[in-house]
N, C-alpha and C positions, 0 to 999 in steps of 0.2 A: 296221345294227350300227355302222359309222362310223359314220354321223349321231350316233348315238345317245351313241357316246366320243367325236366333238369336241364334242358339246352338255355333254359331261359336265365336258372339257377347260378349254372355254371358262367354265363353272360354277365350278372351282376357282380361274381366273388371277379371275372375280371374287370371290369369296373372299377369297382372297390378298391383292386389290385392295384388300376394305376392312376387313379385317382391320388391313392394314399402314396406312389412315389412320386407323383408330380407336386403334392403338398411337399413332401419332405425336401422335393429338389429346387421348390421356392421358398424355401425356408432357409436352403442354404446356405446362406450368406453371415444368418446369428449362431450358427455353427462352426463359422469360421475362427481361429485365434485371433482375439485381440489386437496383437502386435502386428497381421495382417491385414488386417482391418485398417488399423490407423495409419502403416506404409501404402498402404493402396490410395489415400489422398495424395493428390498431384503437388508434387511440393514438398512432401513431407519425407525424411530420414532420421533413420535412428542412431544417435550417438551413442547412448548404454542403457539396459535394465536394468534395474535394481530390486531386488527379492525385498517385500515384505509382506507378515504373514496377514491374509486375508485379503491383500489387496494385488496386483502390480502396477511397477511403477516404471515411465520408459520417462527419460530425455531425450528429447528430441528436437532438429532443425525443422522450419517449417520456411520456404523462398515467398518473400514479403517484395512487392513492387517498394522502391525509396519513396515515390512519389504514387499516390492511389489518385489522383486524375489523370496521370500518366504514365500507367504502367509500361509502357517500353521503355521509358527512362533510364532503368535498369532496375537491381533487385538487389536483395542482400540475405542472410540466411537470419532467421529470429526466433532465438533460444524458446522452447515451451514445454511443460513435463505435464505430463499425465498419471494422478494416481488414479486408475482403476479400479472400479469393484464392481458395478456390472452394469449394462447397457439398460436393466429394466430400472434403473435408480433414476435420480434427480442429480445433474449437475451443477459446480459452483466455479465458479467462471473466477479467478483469483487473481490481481497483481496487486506488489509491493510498489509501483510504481520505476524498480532501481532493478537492478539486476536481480535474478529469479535463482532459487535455491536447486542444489541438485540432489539434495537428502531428503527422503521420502517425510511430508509432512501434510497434516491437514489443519484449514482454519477454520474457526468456530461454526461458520453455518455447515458448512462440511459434514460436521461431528454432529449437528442437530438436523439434518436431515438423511444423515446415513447413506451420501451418498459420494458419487466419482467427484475428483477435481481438477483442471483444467488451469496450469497455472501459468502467465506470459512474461516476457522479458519484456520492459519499457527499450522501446527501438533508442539505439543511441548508446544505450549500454551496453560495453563489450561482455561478451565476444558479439553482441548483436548488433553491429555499427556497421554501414556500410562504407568501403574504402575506392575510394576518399570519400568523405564525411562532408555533402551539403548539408549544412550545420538549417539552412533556412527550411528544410522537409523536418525538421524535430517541431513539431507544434500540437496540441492536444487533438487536433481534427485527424490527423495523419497518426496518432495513436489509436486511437479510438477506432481508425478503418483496417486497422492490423489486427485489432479486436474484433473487430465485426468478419473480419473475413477468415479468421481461427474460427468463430462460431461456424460459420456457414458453411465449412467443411468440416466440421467434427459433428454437427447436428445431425447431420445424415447417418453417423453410428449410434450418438447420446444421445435420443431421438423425444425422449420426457424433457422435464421441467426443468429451465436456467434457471440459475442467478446468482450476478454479478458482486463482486465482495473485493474488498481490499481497508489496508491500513494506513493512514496519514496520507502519504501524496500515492497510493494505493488505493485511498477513498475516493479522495478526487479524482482521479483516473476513473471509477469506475462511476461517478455523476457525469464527467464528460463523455464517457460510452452511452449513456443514459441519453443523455442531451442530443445527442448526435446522431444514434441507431435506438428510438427510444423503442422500437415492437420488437429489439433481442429478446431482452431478459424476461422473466416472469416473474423478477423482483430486483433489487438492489439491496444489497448491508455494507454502508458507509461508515465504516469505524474514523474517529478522531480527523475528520477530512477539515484543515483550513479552506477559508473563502474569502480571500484579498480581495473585496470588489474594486474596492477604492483605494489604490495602490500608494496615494500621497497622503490619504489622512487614516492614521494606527493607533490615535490618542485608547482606544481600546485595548491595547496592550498595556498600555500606563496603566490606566486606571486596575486590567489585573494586578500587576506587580503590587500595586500601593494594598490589596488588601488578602489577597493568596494566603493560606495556612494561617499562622498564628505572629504579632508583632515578634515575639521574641523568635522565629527560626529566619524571618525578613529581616531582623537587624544583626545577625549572626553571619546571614548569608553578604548584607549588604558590607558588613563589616570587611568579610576578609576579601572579597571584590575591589573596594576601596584601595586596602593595603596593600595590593597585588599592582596596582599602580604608584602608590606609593614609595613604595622599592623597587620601582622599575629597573632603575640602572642596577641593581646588583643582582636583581632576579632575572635580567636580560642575559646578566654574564654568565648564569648558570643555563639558560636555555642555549646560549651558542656556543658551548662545550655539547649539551644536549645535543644538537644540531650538527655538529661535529661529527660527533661520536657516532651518529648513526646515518652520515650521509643526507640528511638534510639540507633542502635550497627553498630559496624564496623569490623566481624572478617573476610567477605570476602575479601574487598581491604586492610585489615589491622592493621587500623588506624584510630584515625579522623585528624589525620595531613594528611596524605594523601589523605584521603576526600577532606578535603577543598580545597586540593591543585587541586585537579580534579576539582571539583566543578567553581574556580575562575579561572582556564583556558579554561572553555569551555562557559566565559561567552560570548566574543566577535561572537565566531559560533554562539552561541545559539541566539543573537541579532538578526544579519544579518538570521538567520536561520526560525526567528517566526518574525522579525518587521521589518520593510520599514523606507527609511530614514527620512519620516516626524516624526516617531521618537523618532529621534536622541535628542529633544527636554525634553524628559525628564530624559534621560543622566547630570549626570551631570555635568557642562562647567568648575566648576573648582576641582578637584579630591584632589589635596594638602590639600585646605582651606574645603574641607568637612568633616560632619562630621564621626564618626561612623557608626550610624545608617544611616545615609544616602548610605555611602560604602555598610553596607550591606544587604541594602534595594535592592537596584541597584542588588545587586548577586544574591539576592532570587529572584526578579522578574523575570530575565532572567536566571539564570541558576538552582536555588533553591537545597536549602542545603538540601534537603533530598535525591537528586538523588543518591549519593552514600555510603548512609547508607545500611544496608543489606537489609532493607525494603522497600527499593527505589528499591536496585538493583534486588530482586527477582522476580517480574513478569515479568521482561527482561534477565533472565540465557538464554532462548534460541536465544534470538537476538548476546547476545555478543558471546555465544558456534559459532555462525555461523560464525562471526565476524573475531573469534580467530581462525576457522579452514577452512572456503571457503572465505566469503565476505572478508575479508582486512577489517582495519580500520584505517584510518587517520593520520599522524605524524603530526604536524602544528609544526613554532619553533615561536619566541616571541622577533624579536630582538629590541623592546621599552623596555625589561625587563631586567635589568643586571642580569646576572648570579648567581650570589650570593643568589638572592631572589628566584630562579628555583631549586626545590630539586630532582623532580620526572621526571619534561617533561611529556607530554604526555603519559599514562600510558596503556599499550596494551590492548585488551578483554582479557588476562588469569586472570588478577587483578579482573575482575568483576565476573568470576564466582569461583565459591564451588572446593576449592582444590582436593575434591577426585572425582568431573567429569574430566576425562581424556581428553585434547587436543592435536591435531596436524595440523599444517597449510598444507594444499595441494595448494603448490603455480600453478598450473598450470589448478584450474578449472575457473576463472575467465578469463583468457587467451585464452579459450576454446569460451566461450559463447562472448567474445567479436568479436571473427574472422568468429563465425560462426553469427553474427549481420550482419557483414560489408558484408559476404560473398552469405548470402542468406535473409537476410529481403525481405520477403514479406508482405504489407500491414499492416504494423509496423508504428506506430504517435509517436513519442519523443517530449515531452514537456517539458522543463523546467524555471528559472524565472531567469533573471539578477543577483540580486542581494541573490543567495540562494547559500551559501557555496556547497553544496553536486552535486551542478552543474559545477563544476571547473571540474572535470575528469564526463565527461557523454561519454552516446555512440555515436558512430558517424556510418557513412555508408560510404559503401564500394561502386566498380565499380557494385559489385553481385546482391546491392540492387533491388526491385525493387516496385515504388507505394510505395514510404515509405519516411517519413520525420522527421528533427528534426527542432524544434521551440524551438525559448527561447522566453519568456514573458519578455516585457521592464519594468523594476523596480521591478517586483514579487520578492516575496521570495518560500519559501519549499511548498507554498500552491497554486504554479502557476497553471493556465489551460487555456483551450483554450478559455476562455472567455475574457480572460486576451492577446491575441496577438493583435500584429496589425493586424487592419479591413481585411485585402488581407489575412494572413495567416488563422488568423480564420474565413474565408467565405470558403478558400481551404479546411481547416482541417475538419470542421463541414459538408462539401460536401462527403469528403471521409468517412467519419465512417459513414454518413447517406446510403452512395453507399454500404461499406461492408457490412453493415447489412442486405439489401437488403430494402432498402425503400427507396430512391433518389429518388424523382419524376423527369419526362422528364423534366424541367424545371431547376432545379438541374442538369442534366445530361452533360444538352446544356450549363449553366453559373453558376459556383460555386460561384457566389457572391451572388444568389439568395437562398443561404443555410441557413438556422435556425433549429434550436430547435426543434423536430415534440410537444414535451410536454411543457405547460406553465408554467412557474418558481412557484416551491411551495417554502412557505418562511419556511415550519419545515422540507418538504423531502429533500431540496436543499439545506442546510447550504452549505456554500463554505467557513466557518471559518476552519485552517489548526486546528489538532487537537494537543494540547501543550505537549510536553514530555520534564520535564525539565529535560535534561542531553543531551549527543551529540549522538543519533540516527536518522540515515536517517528511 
């Protein structure tokens, strides 16, 4: 009878024994390095690490079909980084819309939900272009499937909570993800996102201009705007020594008369767009009695003369291609400016790109995405800033919505976020994306006021400076 219970004994320690190695040898796999993990999706190569403390950070290629209803079409490689910090977190799913940074950073929901981030190249943008470039595969549907198809192989290691975030044409991008793959995310944060529905009528941009900050930093602004036309011809002659001197052309928009004319009509957007009314201050108060230099000191700073040189305008062909054929861009009119002095107006996106790329406006995809906002947002944040041009036509929500909000920031500009609301909104807003993510503690649960940040403000990961494009892109 012993015998027979320690043979029995000894039966269950082995048991026990390989029990407990067959656990640990299907466990395998969250044992593995990181960096091995994410080489082991099909597609994927690493271009470099980068060391930062508490996280890692890879750049890396990921092979993107050109065409996602036809992927033998061919492929192309599409830049994407990963800050790491650990597979039991919550993910945020990030693009700028433009070309993707390679310096270890994180964006606001990042930092408030304490977890990894996932950041993509907008296809189109080099090095992400494929060669040669079917210009007609750049359209928000064939964005939005490069994004769903980076989720769908990164989900299988970042196996918790998405969501989707980006800035300006990084918001939109990330409503068009929405639209398109709406059961990815398990949330969306739309910072400062335009919504051109209706691409011919912008009298909502007027009516901003006529009333934005305070009369006197509007008549300052519009002041040296004016004179900057004014003194064309003599301010011209100082731009094409400019233009000289540093290798500047102009055979895309034309001209450098046209340049500048661009250039000094997008200075008051570009103002209101990148600075706050304090300011307004070094505007200067009297525009008549100034001088030269001073006029075109003022244009460079805010709206700067190289934006519509050809070498200004070439790492942005694929913003304005989009511009010109889904996004809408802008009409503003300028009624402090006699007519006389206005040769061009506002100059469409065909003017900014390479004549023998082919465009066509599809007036009715913008239209699409904005009814389907109103009509089904789920757990959608809309954030945008008082005082930011590209906030004049934003999205709005519908009866359909639901658990979804739009915020404006009082006084912000293009670089508004929820840091920036009032105290009641962003204690709600910071509740909800901490809830989608899946990390709201009960306490959170029961009083959104009780809502913070789960990660401590780093002062290199956290810049919250809006990042400058001098010319008029959201």
């Amino acid at each position: 009878m012993r015998k027979a219970l320690r043979w029995l004994l000894a039966l269950a320690v082995l048991i026990g024994t390989v029990s407990t190695a067959g656990a640990a040898t299907a466990a395998q796999p969250e044992a593995t390095d990181i960096k091995d993990r994410l080489l082991s999706v099909p597609g994927m190569s690493l271009i470099e690490e980068k060391p930062y403390p508490g996280y890692r950070f890879f750049v890396l290629n990921y092979t993107q079909p050109v065409d996602h209803r036809h992927p033998s079409k061919g492929t192309f490689q599409q830049r994407i980084t990963v800050l790491h910090k650990d597979t039991a977190r919550p993910t945020v799913f990030y693009t700028g819309g433009y070309s993707v940074s390679t310096t270890p950073s994180r964006r606001e929901p990042t930092q408030i939900v304490d977890g990894n981030q996932v950041s993509m190249e907008y296809r189109y943008f080099t090095p992400s272009r494929p060669e040669p470039a079917d210009w007609s595969k750049l359209d928000i549907w064939q964005a939005a499937s490069d994004q769903h198809r980076i989720f769908t192989a990164l989900k299988k290691i970042y196996s918790q909570n998405w969501i989707s975030t980006g800035g300006s044409k990084g918001g939109m991008t990330a409503t068009y993800y929405e639209r398109f793959y709406p059961r990815d995310m398990d949330g969306v944060v739309a910072y400062v996102a335009p919504n051109d529905v209706v691409n011919k009528e912008d009298s909502a941009y007027d009516r901003f201009f006529a009333t934005v900050g305070t009369k006197e930093c509007r008549d300052r602004l519009n002041g040296v705007q004016r004179e900057a036309l004014v003194r064309r011809a003599a301010l011209e002659e100082r731009y094409r020594a400019y233009a000289a001197e540093n290798g500047y052309t102009f055979t895309t928009i034309g001209s450098l008369d046209r340049a500048y004319e661009a250039v000094v009509l997008d200075y008051v957007w570009g103002f209101w767009q990148y600075s706050t009314l304090k300011d307004c201050d070094t505007i200067p108060a009297d525009a008549k009695n100034a001088t030269d230099g001073e006029i075109w000191d003022s244009v460079d700073t805010i709206s700067g003369f190289a934006a519509y040189t050809d070498q200004g305008l070439t790492p942005y062909t694929p913003y304005y291609y989009q511009a010109g054929t889904q996004l809408g861009a802008p009409t503003i009119h300028f009624p402090h400016i006699e007519k006389k002095y206005i040769r061009y107006g506002y100059q469409p996106p065909r003017n900014f790109v390479p004549r023998e790329i082919p465009m066509r406006f599809q007036p009715f995809v913008m239209d699409d995405v904005d009814a389907w906002v109103k009509r089904n947002a789920r757990q959608m944040l809309f954030v945008y800033g008082q005082n930011d041009p590209w906030g004049a036509e934003p999205f709005r929500l519908g009866k359909g919505a639901r658990d979804s909000y739009v915020f404006t920031a009082p006084g912000m500009n293009h670089g508004a976020n929820v840091a920036g609301l009032v105290p009641e909104q962003k204690a709600l807003a910071t509740a909800r994306i901490l809830d989608w993510a899946g990390v709201a503690s009960a306490a959170v649960q029961e009083n959104p006021s009780a809502a913070k940040p789960l990660a401590r403000f780093d002062a290199k990961l956290d810049q919250r400076n809006i990042e400058r494009e001098p010319a008029l892109r959201p």
